[in-house]
VEXVEX-716138 format. One record per residue: residue in one letter; x, y, z of N, C-alpha, C, CB in turn. Coordinates in steps of 0.05 Angstrom, whole numbers, padded with zeros to 5 digits, always signed. Each point is the difference from the previous one (the first is absolute). Glycine has a CB too. Layout:
<nodes>
AXYZXYZXYZXYZ/...
</nodes>
This chain:
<nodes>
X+02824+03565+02240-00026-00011-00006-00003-00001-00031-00020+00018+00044/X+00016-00036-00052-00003-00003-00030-00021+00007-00009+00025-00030-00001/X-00036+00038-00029-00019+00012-00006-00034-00016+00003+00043+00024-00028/X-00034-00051+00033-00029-00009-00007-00008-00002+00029+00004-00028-00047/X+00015+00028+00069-00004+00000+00030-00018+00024+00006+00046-00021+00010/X-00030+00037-00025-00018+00034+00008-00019+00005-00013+00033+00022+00008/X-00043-00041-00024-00020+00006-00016-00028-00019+00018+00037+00009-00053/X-00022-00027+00070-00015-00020+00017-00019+00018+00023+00045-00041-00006/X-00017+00051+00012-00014+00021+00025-00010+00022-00007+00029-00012+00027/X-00029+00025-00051-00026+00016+00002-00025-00011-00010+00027+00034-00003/X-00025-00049-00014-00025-00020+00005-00015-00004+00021+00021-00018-00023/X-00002+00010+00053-00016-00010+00012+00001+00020+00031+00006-00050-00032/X+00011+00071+00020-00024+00027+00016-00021+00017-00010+00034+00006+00020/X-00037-00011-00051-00022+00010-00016-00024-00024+00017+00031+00021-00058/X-00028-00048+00056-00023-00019+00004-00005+00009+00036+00015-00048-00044/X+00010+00051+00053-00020+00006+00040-00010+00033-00008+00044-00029+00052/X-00036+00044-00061-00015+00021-00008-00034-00008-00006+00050+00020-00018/X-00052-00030+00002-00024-00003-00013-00017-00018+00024+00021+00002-00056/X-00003-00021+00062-00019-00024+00024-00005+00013+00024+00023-00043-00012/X-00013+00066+00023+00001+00020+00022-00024+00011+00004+00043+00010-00008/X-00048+00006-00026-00011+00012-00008-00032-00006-00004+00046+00009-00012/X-00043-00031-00004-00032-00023+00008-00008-00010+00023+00008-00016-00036/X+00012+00012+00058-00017-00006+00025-00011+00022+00014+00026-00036+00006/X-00004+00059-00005-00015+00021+00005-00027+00010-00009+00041+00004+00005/X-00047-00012-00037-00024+00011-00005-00020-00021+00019+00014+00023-00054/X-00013-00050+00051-00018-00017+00013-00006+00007+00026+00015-00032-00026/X+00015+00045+00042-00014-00001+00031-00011+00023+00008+00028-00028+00014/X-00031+00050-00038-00008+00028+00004-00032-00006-00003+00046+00030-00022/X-00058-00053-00001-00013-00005-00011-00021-00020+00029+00035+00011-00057/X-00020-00023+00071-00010-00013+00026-00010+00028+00019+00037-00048-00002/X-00015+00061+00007-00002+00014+00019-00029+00018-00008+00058-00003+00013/X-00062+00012-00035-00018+00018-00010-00032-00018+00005+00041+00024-00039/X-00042-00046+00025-00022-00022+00010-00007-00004+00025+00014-00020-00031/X+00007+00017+00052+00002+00009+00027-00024+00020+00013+00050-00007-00013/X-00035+00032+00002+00000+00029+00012-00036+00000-00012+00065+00028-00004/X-00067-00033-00018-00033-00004-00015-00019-00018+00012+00020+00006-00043/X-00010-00021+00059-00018-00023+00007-00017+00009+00022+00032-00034-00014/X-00054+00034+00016-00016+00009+00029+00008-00013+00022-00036+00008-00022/X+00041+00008+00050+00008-00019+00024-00006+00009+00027+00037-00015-00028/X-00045+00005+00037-00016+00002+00029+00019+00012+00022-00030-00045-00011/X+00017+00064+00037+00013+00016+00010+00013-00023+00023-00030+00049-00014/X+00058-00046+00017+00005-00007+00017+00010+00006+00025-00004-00015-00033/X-00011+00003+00060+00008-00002+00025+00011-00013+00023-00020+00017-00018/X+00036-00009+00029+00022-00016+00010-00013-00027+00019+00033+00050+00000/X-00057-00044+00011-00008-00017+00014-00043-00006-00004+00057+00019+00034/X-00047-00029-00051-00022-00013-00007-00002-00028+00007+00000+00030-00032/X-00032-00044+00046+00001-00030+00010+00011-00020-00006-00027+00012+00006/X+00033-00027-00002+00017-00022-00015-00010-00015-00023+00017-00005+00041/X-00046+00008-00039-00022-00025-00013-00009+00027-00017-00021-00047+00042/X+00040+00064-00050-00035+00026-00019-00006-00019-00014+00011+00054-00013/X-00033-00058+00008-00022+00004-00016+00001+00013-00025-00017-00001+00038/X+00022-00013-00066-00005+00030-00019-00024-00007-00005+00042+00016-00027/X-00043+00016+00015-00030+00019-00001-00003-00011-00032+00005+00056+00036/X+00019-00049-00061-00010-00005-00016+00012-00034-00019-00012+00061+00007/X-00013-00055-00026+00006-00025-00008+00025-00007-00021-00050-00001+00010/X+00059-00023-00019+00018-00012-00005+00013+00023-00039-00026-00060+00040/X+00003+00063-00043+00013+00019-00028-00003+00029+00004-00013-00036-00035/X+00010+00041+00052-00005+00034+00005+00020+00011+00009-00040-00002+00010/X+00071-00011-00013+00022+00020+00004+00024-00009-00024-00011+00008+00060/X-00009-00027-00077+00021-00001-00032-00001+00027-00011-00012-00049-00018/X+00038+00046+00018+00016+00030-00005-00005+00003-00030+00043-00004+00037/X-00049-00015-00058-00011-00003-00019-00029+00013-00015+00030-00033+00020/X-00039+00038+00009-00032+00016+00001+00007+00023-00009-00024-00018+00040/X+00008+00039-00055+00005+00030-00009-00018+00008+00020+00013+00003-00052/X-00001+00025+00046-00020+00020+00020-00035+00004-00012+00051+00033+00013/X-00045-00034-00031-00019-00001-00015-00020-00028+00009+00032+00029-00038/X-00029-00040+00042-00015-00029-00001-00003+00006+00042+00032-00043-00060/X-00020+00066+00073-00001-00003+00028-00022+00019+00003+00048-00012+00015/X-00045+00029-00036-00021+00028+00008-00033-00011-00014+00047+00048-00006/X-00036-00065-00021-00021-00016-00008-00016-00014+00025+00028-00006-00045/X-00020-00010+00065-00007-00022+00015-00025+00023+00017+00056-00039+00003/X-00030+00056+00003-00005+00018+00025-00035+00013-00008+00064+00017+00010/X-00061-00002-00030-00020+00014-00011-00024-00016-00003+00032+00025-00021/X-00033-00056+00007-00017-00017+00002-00017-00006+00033+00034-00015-00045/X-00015+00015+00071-00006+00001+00017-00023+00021+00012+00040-00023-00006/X-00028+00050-00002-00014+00022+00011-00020+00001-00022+00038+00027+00027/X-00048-00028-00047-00022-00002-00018-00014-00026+00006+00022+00029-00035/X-00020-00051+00046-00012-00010+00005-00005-00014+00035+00008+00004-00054/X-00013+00011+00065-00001-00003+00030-00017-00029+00015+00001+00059-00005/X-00006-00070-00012-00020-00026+00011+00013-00025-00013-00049+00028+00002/X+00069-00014-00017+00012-00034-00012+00033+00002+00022-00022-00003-00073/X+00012-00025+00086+00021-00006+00023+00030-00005-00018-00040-00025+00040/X+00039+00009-00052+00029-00009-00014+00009+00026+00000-00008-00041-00032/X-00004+00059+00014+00020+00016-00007+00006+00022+00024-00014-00010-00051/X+00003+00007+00070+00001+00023+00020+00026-00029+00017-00069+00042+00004/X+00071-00060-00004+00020-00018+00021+00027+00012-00029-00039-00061+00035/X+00036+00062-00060+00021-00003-00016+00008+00030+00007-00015-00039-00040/X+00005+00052+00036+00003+00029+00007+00026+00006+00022-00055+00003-00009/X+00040-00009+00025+00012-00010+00033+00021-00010+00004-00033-00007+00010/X+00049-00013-00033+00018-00009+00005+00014+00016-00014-00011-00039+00011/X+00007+00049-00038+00015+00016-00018+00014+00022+00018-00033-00010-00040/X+00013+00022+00062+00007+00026+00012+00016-00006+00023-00040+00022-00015/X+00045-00053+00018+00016-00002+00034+00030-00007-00017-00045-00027+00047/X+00038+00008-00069+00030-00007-00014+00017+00032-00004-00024-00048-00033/X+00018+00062+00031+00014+00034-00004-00001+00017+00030-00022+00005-00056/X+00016-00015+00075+00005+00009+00018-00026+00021+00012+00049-00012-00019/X-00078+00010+00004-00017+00017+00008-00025-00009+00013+00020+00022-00031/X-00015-00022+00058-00005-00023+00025-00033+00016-00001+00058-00014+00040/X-00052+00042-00040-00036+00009+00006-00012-00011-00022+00002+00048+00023/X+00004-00033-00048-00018-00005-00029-00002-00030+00009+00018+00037-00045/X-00004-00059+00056-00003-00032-00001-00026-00005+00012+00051-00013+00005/X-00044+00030+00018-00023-00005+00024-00029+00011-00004+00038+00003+00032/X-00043+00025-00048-00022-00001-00007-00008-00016-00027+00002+00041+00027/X+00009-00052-00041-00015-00018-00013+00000-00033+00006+00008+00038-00032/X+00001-00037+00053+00000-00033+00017-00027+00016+00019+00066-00030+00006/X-00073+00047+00003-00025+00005+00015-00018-00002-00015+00015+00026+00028/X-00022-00014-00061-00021-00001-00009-00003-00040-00014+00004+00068-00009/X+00013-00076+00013+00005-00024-00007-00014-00020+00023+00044+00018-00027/X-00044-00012+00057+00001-00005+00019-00045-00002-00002+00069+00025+00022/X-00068-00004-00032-00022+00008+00007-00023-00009-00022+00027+00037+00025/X-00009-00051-00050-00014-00015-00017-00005-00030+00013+00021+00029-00039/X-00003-00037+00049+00000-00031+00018+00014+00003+00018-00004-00030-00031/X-00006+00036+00059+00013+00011+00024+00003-00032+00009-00023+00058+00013/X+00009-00082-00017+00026-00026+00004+00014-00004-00011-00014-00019+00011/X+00028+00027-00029+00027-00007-00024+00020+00005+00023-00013+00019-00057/X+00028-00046+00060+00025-00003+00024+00028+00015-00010-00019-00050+00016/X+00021+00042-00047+00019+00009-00006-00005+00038+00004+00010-00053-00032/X-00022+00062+00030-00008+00033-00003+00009+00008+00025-00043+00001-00030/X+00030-00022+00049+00005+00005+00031+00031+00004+00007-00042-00030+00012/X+00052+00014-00018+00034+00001+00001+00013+00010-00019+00000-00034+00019/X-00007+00049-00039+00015+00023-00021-00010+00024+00024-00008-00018-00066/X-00017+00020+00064-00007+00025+00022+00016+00006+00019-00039-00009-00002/X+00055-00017+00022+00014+00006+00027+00027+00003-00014-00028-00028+00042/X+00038+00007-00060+00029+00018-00008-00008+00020-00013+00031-00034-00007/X-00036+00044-00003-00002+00030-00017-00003+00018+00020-00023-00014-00042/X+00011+00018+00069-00004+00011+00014+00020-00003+00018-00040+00001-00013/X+00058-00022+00013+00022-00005+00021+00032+00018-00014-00028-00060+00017/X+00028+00057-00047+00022+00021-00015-00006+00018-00001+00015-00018-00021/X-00038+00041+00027-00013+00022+00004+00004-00003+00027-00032+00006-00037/X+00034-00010+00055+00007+00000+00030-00029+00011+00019+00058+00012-00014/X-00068-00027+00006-00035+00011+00006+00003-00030+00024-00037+00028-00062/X+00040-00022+00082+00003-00026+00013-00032-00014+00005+00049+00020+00023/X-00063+00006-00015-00027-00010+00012-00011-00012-00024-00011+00036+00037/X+00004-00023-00058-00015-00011-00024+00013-00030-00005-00008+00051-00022/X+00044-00050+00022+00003-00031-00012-00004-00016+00024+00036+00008-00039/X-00044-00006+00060-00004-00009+00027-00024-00022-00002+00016+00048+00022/X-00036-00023-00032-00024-00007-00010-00008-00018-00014+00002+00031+00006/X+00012-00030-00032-00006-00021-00020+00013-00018+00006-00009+00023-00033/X+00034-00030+00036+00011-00023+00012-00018-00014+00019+00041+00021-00006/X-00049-00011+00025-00022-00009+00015-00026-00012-00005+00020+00028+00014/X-00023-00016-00036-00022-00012-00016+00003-00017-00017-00015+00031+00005/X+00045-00038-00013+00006-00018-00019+00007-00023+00022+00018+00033-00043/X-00007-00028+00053+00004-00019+00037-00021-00022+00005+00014+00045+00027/X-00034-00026-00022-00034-00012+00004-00006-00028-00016-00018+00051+00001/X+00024-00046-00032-00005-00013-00028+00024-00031+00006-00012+00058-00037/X+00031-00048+00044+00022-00021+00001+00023+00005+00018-00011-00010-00043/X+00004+00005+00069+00028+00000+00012+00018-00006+00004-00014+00005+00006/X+00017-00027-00029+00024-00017-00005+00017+00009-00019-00023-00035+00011/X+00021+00065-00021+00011+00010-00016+00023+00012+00008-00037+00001-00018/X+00062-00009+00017+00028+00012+00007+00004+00026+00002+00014-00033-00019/X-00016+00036-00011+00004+00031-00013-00017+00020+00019+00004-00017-00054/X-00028+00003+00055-00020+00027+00024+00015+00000+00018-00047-00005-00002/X+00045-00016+00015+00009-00001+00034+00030+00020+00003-00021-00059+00009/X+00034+00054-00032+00025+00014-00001+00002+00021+00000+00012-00023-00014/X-00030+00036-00002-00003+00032-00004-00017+00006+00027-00001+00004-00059/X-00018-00022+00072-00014+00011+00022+00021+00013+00015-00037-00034+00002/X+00051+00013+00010+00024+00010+00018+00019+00016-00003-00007-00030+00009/X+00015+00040-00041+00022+00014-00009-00018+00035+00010+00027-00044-00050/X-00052+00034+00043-00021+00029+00005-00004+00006+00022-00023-00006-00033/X+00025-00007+00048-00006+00000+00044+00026+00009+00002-00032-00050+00025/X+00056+00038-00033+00024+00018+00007+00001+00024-00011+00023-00035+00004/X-00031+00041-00020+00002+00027-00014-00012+00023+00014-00001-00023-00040/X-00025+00004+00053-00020+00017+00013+00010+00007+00027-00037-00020-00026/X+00061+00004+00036+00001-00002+00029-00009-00008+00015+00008+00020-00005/X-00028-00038-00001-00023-00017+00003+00008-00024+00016-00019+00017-00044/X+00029-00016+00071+00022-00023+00008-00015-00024+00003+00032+00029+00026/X-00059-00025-00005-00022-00016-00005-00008-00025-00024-00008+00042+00023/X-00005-00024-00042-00004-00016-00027+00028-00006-00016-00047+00025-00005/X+00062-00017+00004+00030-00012-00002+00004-00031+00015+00017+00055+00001/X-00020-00054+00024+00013-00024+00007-00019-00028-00011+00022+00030+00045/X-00048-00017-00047-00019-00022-00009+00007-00002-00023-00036+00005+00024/X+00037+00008-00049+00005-00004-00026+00023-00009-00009-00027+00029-00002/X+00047-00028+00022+00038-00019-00003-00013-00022+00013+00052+00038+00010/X-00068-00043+00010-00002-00029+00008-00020-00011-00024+00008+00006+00059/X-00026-00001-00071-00012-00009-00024+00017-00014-00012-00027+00033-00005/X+00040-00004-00004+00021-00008-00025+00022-00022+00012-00002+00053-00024/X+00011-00052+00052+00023-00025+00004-00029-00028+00001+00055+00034+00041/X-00066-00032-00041-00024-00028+00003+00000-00003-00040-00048+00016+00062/X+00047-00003-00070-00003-00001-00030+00024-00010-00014-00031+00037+00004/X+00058-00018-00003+00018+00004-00014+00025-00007+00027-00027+00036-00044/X+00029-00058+00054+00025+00002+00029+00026-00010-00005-00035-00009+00034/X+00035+00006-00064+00027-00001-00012+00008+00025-00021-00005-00052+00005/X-00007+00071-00005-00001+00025-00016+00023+00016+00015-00055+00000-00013/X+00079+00020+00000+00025+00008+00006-00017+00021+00015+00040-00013-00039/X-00059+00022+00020-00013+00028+00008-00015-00002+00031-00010+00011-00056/X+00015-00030+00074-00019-00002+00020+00017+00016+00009-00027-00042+00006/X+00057+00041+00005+00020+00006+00013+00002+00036+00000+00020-00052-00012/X-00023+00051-00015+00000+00038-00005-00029+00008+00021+00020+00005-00066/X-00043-00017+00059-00025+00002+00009+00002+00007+00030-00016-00031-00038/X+00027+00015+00057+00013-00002+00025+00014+00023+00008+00003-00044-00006/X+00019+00050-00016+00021+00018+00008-00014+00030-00004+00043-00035-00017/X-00053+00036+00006-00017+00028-00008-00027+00000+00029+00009-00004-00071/X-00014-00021+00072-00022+00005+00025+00014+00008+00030-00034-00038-00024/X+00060+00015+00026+00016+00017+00025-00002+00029+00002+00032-00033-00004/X-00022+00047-00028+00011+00022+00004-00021+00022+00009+00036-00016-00031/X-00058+00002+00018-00023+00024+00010-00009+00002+00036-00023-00012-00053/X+00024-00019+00056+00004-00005+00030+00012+00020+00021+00004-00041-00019/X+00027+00038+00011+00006+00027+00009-00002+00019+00005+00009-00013-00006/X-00020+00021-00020-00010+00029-00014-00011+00009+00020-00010-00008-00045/X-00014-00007+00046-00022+00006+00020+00002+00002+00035-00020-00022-00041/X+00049+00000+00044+00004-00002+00026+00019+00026+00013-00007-00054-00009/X+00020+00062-00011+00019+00035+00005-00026+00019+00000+00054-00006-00035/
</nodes>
């Protein structure tokens, strides 16, 4: 190997050294942004149609805590201003804190107990808390308002199965197949109602 050959190649294991070296910082630098970012609890079988609770900038990972406890605090000091009790609410379901969500979607509820959207944060928030009756409830009441709403009807029935509820189950999959009868999720809907079928028939 002649000298300028060998002078080639350490060159250009000094340069993958260094290029190795910089991606690694970048993807440590993702992964960390990642791990920082607020993110909602997840469960394996949640309705097909959820519903989110919060709104479209309340899980930019970009937000400080500071500006969450800010929101939050604004909420609880001021108990009659709805925005911030619905902002609140989302802040607390985007992180996974389904009760804190739910009592400030109640006092929210209770500022304008027709706000539809409140009605259906109420039943999912109460449906990832596994409160079946309560998200039963509000779904129901959001139902009332618009029954042409997918997302309800979906969670109605995901919540009748939950409940064991074989009855209100079969009505709330036939809704939903009259609504949604090209939806993948009808089929799961079905397969989960057989199984309770059984359930009940052993």
């Amino acid at each position: 190997m002649t000298r300028e050959n060998f002078l080639f190649a350490i060159i250009g294991v000094l340069l993958g050294f260094i290029v190795g070296f910089m991606l690694h910082g970048v993807m440590s630098q993702r992964d960390a942004e990642r791990a920082a970012a607020p993110t909602t609890q997840q469960r394996p079988q949640l309705p097909p149609d959820h519903p989110p609770v919060g709104d479209n900038t309340a899980g930019d990972p970009q937000r400080s805590m500071e500006q969450v406890q800010q929101t939050i605090a604004r909420a609880r000091s001021n108990p009659k201003d709805f925005d911030a009790q619905v902002a609140a609410a989302s802040l607390e379901y985007q992180i996974g804190q389904f009760e804190e969500a739910i009592k400030f979607l109640l006092t929210a509820n209770q500022l304008k107990p027709n706000d539809y959207d409140v009605l259906v944060k109420l039943g999912t928030a109460n449906l990832d808390a596994e409160h079946w009756d309560a998200a039963e409830k509000w779904f129901k009441a959001a139902q009332i308002k618009n029954p042409k709403d997918v997302q309800v009807v979906a969670s109605l029935a995901f919540v009748s199965l939950q409940k064991g509820d074989v009855k209100n189950a079969e009505r709330n999959i036939a809704a939903f197949e009259k609504l949604a009868p090209e939806s993948p999720d009808l089929a799961n809907f079905k397969k989960m109602l057989e199984g309770l079928k059984s359930g009940k028939s052993n």
